[in-house]
C-alpha positions in Angstrom: 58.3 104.3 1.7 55.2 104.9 3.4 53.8 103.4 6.3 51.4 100.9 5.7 48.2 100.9 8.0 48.1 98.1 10.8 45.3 96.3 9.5 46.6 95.8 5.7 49.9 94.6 7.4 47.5 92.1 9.6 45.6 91.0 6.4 48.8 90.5 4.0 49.4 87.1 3.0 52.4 85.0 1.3 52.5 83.0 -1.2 55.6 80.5 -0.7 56.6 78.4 -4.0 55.8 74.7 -4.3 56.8 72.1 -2.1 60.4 71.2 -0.1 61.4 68.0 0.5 62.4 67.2 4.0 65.1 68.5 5.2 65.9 65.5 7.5 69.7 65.2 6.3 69.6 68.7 7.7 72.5 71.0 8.5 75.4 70.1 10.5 74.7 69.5 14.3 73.9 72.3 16.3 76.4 74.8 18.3 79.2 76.7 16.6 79.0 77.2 12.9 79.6 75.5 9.6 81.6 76.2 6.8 80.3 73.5 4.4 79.9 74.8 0.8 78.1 77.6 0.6 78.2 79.2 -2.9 76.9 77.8 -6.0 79.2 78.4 -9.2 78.1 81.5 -11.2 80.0 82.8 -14.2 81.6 85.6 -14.1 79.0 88.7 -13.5 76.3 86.6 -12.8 74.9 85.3 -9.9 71.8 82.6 -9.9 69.6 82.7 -7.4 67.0 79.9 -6.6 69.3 77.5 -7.0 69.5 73.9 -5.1 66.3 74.9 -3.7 64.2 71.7 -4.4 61.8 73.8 -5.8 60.7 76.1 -3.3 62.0 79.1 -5.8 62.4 79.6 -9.5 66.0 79.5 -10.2 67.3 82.6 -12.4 70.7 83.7 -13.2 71.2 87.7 -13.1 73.7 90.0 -14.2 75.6 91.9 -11.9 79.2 93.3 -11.2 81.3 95.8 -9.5 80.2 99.2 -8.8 83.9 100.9 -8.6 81.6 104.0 -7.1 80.5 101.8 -4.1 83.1 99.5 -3.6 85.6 102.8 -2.7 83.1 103.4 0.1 83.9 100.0 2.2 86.3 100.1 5.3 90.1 100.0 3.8 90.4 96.2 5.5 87.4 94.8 4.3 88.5 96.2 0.6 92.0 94.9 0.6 90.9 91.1 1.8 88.5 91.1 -1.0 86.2 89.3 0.7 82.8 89.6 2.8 82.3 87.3 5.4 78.9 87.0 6.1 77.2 85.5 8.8 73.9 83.3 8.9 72.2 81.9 11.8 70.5 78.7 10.3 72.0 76.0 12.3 70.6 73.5 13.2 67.9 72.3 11.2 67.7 75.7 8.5 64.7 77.8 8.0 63.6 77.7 5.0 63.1 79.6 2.6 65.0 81.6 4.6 67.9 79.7 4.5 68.7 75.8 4.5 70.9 73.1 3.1 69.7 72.7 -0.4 69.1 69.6 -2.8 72.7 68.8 -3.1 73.0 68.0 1.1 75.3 70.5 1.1 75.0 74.2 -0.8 73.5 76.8 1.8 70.6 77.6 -0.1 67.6 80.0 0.5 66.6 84.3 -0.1 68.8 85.8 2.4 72.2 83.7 1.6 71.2 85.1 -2.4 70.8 88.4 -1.7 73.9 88.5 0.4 76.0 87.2 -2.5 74.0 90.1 -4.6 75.2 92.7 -2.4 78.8 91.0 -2.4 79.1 90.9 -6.1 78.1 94.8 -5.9 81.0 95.7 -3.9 83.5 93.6 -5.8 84.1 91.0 -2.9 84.0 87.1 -2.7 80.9 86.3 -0.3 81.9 83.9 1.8 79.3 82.3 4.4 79.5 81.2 7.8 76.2 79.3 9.4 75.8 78.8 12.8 73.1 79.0 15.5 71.5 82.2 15.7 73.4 82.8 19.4 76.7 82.5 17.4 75.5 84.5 14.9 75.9 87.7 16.8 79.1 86.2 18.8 80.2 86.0 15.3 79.6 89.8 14.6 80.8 90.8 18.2 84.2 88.9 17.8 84.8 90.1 14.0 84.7 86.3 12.5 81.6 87.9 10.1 81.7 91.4 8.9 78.0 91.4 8.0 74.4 89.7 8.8 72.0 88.7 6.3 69.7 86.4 8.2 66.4 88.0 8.4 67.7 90.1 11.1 64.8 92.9 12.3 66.2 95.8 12.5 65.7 97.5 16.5 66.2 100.4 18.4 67.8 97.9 21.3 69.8 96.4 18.5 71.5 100.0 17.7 73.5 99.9 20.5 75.3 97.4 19.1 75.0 97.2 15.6 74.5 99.2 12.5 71.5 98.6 9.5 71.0 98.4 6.1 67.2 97.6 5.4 66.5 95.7 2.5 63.0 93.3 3.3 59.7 94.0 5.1 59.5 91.8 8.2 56.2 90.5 9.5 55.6 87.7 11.7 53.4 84.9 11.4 51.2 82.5 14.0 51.5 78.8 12.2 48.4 76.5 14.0 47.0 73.2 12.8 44.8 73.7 9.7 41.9 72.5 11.8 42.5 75.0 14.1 39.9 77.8 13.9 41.7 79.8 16.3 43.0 83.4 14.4 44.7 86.2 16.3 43.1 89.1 14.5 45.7 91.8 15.6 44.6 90.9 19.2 47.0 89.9 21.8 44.2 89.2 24.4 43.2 86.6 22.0 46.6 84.6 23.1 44.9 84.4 26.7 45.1 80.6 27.8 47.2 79.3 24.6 50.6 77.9 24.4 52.7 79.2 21.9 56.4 78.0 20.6 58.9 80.5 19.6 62.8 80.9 18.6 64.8 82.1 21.7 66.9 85.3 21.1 64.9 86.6 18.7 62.1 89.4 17.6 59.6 87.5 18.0 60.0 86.3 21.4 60.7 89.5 22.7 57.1 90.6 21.2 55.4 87.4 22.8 57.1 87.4 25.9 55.6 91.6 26.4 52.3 90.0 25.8 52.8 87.3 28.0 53.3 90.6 30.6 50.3 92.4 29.2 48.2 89.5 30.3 49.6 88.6 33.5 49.3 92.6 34.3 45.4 92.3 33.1 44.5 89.6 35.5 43.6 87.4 32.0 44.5 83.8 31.4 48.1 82.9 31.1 50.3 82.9 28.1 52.7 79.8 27.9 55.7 79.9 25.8 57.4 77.3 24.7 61.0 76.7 23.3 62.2 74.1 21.1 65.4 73.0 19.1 64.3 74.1 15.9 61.5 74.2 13.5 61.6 70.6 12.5 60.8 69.2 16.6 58.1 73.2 16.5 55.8 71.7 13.8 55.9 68.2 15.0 55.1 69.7 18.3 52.2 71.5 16.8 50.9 68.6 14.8 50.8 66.3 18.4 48.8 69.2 19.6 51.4 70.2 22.5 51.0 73.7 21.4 48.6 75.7 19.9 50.5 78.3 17.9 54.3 79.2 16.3 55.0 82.8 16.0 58.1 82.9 13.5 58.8 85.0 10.5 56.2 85.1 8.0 57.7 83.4 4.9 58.6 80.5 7.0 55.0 79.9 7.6 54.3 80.6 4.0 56.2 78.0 3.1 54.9 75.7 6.2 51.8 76.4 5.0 52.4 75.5 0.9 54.4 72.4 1.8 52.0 70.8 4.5 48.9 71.2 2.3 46.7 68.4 2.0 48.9 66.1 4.6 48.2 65.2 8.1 50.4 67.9 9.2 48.8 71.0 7.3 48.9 74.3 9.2 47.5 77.5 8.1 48.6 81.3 9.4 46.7 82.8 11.7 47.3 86.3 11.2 50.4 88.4 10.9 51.9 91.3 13.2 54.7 93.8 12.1 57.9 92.6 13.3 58.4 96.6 15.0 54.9 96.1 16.8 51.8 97.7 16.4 52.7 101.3 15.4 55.8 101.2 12.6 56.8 98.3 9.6 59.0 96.0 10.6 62.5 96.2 8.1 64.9 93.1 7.7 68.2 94.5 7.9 72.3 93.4 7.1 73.8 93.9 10.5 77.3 94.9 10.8 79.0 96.2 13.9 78.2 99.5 15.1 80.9 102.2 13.7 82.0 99.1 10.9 81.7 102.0 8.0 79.6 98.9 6.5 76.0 100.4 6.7 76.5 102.7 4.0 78.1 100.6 1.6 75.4 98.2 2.1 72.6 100.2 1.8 74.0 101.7 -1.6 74.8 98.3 -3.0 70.4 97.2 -2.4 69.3 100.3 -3.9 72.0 99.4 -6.7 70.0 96.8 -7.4 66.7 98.0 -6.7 67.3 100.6 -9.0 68.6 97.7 -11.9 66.0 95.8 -11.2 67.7 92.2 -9.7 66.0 92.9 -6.5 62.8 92.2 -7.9 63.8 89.2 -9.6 65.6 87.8 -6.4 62.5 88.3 -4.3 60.3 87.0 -7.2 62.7 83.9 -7.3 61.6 83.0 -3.5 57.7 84.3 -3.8 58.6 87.4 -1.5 57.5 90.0 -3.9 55.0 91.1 -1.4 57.8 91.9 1.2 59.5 94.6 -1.0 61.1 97.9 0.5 61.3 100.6 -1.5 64.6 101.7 -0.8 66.9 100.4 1.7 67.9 103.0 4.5 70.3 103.2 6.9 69.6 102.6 10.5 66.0 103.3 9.7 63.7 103.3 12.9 62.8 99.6 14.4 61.2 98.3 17.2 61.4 100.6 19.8 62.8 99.3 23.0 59.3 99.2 25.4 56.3 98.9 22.3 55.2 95.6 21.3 
């Protein structure tokens, strides 16, 4: 797929599906990980997608079932548990439409726990899901408890060390600020000079913030604060007080910040978007397996099985992220390098 230029990446926009009820029964407390139902009943080779989301996606059943030619590819041990145990780093409050506890208090709902039990159903293998904080997420892959990532992961050349991709989703970030906030960050990290902005620890995004935070300090400008909180829940009630001034986090999270606050006290608008691989290459979501798993392959053959059949369109048009499609997904494509931002 080609490259799309920096400023049409800047200027793309998302639009998320209706509104979410709050979320205030929430996941399970933080730390470690859940295994609280996590797989809505689907009849045999079908899987529905959408579903328990409160109406932040358009619920659709598609058919889809074992690819004998793809299924022989996956490691002998994975094959003969029949099973994929997938990770998800959603704890504690959920991310949606990411992922979240859906309208039942206690499905794992959202786009990236559907398209993991897409993939699954590919490869002839049970999904089962584990959610957890995104720390344990990766002590999850490390230790062997999951054998595969889908939790909007960005795919990174410090990453590679580690792990192994299969790309399957665009990733761009997003700055979430008050609606009556005419701040915008037009591509510009100078424009961050003097602002306080909240961000996820451990992930992408802060590692891109935190390089700007350098930038500015290096350039004699005003200072950059970042600030951490427990989840996005205590973020956007921070930003509504006005304790901050910004939220970088991935962009269909602020899409659907932005669609479920509108008109209410708390409405927030984006601010501009930045390619989740910084300012020279597309950021790619990618499953994350362990590096030398044998599951990168597999995985990338099962999305461009569906691509090709078409239920990859209808799971991304389920959850209003049409505009985030890949053409095909590669393996171990190039991310963020390790020193651009």
């Amino acid at each position: 797929m080609s490259t799309p230029s920096l400023r049409s990446r800047l200027t793309r926009g998302l639009t998320a599906g209706t509104v979410l009820a709050s979320l205030a029964g929430g996941l399970a407390a933080c730390g470690g990980d859940s295994d609280a139902a996590t797989t809505t009943d689907s009849a045999a080779g079908t899987v529905t997608v959408g579903a328990l989301s409160n109406g932040a996606a358009k619920e659709a059943t598609l058919k889809v079932a074992e690819v004998k030619s793809i299924s022989a590819e996956l490691p002998k041990s994975i094959a003969k548990s029949g099973t994929l145990e997938i990770g998800v780093g959603f704890l504690p409050a959920g991310s949606p439409p990411l992922g979240y506890v859906g309208s039942d208090q206690k499905t794992l709902t959202g786009s990236e726990t559907d398209i993991a039990r897409l993939v699954a159903a590919v490869l002839g293998l049970k999904p089962e899901l584990k959610n957890s904080t995104w720390e344990n997420l990766f002590i999850g892959l490390d230790s062997g408890k999951v054998d595969v990532a889908f939790s909007n992961v960005t795919d990174t050349e410090e990453r590679k060390a580690k792990y192994e991709f299969a790309s399957y989703r665009e990733d761009n970030l997003g700055f979430a600020v008050k609606a009556s906030n005419s701040w915008n960050f037009e591509g510009n990290y100078e424009n961050l000079a003097d602002k306080t902005v909240a961000v996820g620890a451990g992930t992408n995004q802060e590692r891109i913030l935190l390089e700007w935070k350098k930038k500015l300090a290096a350039e004699g400008k005003k200072a950059l604060t970042v600030k951490y909180f427990q989840d996005n829940n205590s973020t956007y009630l921070a930003l509504a007080a006005g304790k901050i001034d910004a939220y970088l986090a991935p962009n269909p999270s602020v899409a659907y910040q932005v669609s479920s606050t509108k008109g209410s006290a708390k409405a927030v608008r984006n601010a501009g978007t930045y390619s989740g691989a910084g300012s020279s290459l597309q950021g790619l979501i990618a499953a994350t397996a362990k590096k030398n798993s044998g599951l990168a392959k597999p995985l990338a053959d099962a999305i461009n099985y569906l691509i090709k059949n078409g239920q990859y369109a209808k799971w991304l048009a389920a959850w209003n992220l049409s505009n985030e499609a890949v053409a095909k997904s590669e393996v171990n494509p190039p991310g963020l390098p390790v020193t651009d931002s």
